[in-house]
C-alpha positions as CSV (number, residue, x, y, z in Angstrom):
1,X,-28.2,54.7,8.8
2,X,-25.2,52.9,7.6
3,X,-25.2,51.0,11.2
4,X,-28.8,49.7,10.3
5,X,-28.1,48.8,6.5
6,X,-24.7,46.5,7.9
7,X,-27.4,44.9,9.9
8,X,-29.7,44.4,7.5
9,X,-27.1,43.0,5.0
10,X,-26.1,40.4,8.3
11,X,-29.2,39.2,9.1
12,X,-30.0,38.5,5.4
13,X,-26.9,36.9,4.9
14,X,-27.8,34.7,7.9
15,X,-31.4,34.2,6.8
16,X,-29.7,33.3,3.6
17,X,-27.4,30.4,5.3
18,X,-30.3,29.4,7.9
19,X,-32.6,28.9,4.6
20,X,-30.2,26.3,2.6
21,X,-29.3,24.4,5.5
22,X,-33.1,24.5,5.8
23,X,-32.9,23.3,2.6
24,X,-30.3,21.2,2.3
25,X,-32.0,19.3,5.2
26,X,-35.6,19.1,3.7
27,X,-33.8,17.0,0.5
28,X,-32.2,14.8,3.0
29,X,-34.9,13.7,5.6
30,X,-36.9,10.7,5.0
31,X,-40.5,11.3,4.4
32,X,-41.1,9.3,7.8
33,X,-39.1,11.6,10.2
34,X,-40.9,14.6,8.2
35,X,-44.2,13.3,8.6
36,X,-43.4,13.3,12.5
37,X,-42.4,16.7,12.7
38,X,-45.2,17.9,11.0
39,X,-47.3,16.0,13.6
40,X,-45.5,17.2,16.2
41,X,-46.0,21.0,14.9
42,X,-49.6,21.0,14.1
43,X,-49.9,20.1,17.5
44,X,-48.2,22.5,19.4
45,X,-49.4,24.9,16.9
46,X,-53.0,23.8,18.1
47,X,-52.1,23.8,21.6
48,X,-50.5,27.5,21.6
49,X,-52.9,28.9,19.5
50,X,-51.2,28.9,15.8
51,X,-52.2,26.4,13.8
52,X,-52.3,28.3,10.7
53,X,-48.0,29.2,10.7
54,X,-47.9,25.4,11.6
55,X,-50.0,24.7,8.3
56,X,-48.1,26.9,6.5
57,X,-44.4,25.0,7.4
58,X,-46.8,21.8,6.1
59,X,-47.1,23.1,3.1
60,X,-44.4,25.1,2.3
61,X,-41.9,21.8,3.2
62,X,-44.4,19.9,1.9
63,X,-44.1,21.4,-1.6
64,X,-40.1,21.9,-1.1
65,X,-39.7,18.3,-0.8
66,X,-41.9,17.4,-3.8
67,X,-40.8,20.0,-6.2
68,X,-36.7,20.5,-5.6
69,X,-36.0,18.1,-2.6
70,X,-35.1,15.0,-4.9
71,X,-32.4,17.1,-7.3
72,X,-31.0,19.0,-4.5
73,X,-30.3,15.4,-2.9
74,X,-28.9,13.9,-5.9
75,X,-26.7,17.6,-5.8
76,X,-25.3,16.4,-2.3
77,X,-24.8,13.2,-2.7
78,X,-22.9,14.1,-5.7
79,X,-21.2,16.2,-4.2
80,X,-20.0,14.2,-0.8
81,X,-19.2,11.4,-3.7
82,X,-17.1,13.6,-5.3
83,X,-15.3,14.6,-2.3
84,X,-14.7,11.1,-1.4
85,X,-13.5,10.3,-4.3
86,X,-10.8,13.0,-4.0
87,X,-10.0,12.2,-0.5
88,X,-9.5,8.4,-1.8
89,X,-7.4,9.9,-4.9
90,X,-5.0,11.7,-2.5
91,X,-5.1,9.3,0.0
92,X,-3.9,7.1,-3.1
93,X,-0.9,9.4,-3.9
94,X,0.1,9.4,-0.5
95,X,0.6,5.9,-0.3
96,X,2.2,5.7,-4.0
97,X,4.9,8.4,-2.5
98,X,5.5,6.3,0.9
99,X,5.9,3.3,-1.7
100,X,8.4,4.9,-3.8
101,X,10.4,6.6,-1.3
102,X,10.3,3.4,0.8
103,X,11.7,1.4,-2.5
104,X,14.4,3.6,-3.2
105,X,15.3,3.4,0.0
106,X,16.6,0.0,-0.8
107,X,17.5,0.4,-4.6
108,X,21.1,1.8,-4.3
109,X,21.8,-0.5,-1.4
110,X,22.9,-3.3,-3.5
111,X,24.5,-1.3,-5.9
112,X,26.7,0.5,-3.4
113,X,28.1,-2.4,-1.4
114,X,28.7,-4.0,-4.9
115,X,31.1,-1.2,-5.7
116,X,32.5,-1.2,-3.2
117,X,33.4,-4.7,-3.3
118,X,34.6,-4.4,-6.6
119,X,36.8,-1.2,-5.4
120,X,38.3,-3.9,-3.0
121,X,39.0,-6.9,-5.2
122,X,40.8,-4.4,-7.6
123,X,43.7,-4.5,-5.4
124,X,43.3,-7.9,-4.6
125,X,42.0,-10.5,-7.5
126,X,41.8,-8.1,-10.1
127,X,40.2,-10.8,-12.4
128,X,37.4,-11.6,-10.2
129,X,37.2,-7.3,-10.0
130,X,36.0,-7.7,-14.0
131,X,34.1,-10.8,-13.5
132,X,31.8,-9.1,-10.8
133,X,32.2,-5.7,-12.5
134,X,30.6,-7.4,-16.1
135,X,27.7,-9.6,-13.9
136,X,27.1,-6.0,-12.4
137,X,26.5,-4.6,-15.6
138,X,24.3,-7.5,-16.8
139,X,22.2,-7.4,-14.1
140,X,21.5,-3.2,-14.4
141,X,21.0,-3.8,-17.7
142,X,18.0,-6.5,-17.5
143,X,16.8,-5.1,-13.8
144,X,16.4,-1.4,-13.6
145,X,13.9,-1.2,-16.4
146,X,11.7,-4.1,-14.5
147,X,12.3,-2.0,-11.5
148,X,10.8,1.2,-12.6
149,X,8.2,0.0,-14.4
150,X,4.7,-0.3,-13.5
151,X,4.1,-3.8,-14.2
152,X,7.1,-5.1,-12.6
153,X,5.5,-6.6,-9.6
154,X,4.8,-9.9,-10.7
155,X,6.8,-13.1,-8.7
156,X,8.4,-14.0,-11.3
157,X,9.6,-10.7,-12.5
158,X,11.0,-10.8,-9.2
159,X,12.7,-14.0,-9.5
160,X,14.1,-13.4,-12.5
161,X,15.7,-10.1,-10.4
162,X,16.9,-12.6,-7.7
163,X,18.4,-14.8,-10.2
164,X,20.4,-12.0,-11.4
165,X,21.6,-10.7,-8.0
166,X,22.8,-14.4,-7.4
167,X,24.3,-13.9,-10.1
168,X,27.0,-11.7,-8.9
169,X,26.7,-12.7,-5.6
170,X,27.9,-16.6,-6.6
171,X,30.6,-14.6,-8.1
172,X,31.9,-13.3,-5.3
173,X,31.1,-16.3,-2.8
174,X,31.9,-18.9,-5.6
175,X,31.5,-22.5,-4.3
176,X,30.3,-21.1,-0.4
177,X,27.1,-20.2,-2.1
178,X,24.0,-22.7,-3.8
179,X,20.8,-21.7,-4.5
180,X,17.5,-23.5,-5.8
181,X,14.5,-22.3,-6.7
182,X,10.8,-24.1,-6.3
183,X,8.3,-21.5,-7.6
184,X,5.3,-23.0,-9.8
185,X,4.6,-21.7,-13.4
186,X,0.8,-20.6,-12.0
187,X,2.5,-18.0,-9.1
188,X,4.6,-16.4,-11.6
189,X,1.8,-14.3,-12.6
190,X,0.2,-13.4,-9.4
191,X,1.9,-9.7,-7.7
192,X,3.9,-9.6,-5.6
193,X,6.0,-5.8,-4.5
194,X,9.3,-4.7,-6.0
195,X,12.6,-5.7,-4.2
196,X,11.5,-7.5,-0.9
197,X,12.2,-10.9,-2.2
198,X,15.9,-9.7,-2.8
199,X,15.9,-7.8,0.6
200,X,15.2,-11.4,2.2
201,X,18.0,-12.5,-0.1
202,X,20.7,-10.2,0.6
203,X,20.0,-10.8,4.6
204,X,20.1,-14.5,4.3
205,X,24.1,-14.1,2.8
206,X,24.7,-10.8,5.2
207,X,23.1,-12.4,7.9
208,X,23.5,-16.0,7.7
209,X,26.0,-17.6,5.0
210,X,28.5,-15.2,5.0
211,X,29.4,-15.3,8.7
212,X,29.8,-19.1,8.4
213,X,33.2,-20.3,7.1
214,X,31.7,-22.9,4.4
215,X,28.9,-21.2,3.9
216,X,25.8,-22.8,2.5
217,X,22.5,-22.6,0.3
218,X,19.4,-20.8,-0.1
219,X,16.3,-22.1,-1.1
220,X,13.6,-19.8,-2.2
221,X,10.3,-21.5,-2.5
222,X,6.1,-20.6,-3.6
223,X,3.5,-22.2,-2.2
224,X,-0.6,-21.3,-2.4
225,X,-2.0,-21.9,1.0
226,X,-6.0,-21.1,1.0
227,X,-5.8,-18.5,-1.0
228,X,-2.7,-17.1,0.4
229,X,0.6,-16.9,-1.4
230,X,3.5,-17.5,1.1
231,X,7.1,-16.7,-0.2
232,X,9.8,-18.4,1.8
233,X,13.3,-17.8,1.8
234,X,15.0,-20.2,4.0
235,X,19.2,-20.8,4.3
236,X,21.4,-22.9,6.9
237,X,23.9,-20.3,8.0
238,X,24.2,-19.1,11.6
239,X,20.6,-18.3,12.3
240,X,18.6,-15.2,12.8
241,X,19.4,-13.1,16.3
242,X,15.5,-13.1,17.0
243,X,17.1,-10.6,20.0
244,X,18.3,-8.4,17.6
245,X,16.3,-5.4,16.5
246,X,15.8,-5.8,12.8
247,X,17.7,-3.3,10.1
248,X,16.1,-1.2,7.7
249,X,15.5,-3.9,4.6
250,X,13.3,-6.2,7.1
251,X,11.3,-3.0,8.0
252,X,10.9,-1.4,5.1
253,X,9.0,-4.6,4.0
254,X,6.8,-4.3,7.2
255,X,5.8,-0.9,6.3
256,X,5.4,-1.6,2.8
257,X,2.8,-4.5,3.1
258,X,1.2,-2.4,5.5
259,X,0.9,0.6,2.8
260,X,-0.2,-2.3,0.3
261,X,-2.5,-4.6,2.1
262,X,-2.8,-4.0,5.7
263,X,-3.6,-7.0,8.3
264,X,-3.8,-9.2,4.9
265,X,-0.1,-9.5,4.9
266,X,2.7,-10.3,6.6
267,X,6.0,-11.5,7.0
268,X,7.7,-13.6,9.4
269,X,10.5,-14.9,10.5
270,X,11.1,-18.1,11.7
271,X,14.5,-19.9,13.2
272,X,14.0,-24.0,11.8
273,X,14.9,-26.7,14.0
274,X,17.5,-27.8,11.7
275,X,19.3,-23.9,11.8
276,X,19.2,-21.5,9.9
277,X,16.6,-18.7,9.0
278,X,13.2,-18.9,7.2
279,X,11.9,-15.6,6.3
280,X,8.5,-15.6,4.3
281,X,6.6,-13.4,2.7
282,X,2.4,-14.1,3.0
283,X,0.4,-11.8,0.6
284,X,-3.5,-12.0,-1.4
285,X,-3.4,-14.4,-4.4
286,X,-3.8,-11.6,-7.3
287,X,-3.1,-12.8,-10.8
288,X,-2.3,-10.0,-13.4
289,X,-4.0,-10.6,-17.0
290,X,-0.6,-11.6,-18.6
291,X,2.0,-13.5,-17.4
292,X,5.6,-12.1,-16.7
């Protein structure tokens, strides 16, 4: 006996399932694909001798459709917008925590080799130790607030960050380093991501000025090409070892406009025929409501 009730119980709980997706599908299917099946059932109900259980499905899906098909469709479709809608939100979160762990990253990086070059001119110009060691402070004081906050990722915001690193970096380099900047009033409002115009900074002096004896100058420069806003970073030291594989600030930017924009970004670097490196940056013109 209890053998035949666990039965019973089974097969109604899979009558149960069979009936929503039953269901489930009659509030889905257009009219036109319903209207065939019910041809095609009347007539093999005629041919094999039971019309009247195919008159019955008629009806019965018939009156289904009419009566509860339309809310339980407006149910599913809330329902699978609902899920997508939390697939997109996680989806979301994922990227913002790839972001932010790609970002700091490359945060202490500048702060650590500074240190350490102030550890070294302690023992060695301890004047220029304070100079550097008071631009240092300076530039934490005006940047790290711009760097954690959420509106921070404007051009200008990040020039105003580069102008600071100079800063301390013309400090340190004194007359071997010049810089000039050509970025229009109109760009300084559009976004652009935290830290990579510094990244492209800090590997034009690693990578190019600081190897050569006289060093040299970096222009940074802000064009809008079709829509496009292109970021260039160019310098006359040694060149870029197009060989080489590149370090960790070059990719981190790669991954990052790939997290932010996918194929609509880029960056690329390019050896000029007069030396030097350009490195620039090509992202969607997007202004922000206020200005930086």
């Amino acid at each position: 006996m209890n053998k035949f009730m666990d039965l019973a119980r089974e097969v109604l709980a899979e009558a149960r399932v069979l009936w929503w997706r039953f269901f489930d599908w009659l509030a889905l299917v257009e009219w036109r694909q319903l209207a065939i099946i019910w041809f095609i059932v009347f007539s093999f109900g005629i041919i094999l001798g039971y019309a009247e259980p195919g008159i019955w499905f008629i009806l019965i899906s018939f009156g289904v459709k009419v009566l509860a098909g339309g809310k339980r469709k407006a149910e599913l479709k809330a329902r699978d917008a609902t899920a997508q809608a939390d697939v997109a939100t996680l989806e979301r979160r994922l990227m913002e925590a790839q972001m932010a762990a790609l970002q700091a990253q490359v945060e202490p990086h500048f702060l650590f080799n500074t240190l350490a070059l102030i550890g070294q001119l302690i023992e060695t110009d301890p004047p220029q130790a304070a100079r550097i060691h008071m631009n240092l402070i300076e530039y934490l004081r005006s940047t790290l607030p711009q760097m954690r906050a959420a509106n921070s990722g404007t051009l200008g915001r990040q020039v105003e960050l580069a102008r600071a690193y100079l800063t301390i970096m013309q400090a340190r380099m004194k007359e071997r380093l010049a810089v000039s900047f050509d970025v229009p009033d109109y760009l300084e409002s559009a976004v652009f991501p935290p830290t990579m115009l510094q990244i492209l900074i800090e590997n034009s002096i690693k990578h190019g000025l600081e190897p050569k004896i006289e060093g040299g100058h970096i222009d940074v420069r802000a064009s809008l090409i079709d829509g496009t806003m292109q970021v260039d970073v160019k310098d006359n030291g040694v060149g870029f070892n197009m060989h080489a594989g590149e370090g960790i600030g070059l990719a981190n930017i790669r991954e990052r406009l790939r997290l932010l924009y996918g194929d609509r970004a880029e960056l690329v670097i390019e050896m000029p025929p007069d030396g030097g490196a350009l490195a620039s940056i090509r992202v969607p013109f997007i202004t922000t409501e206020k200005g930086p």
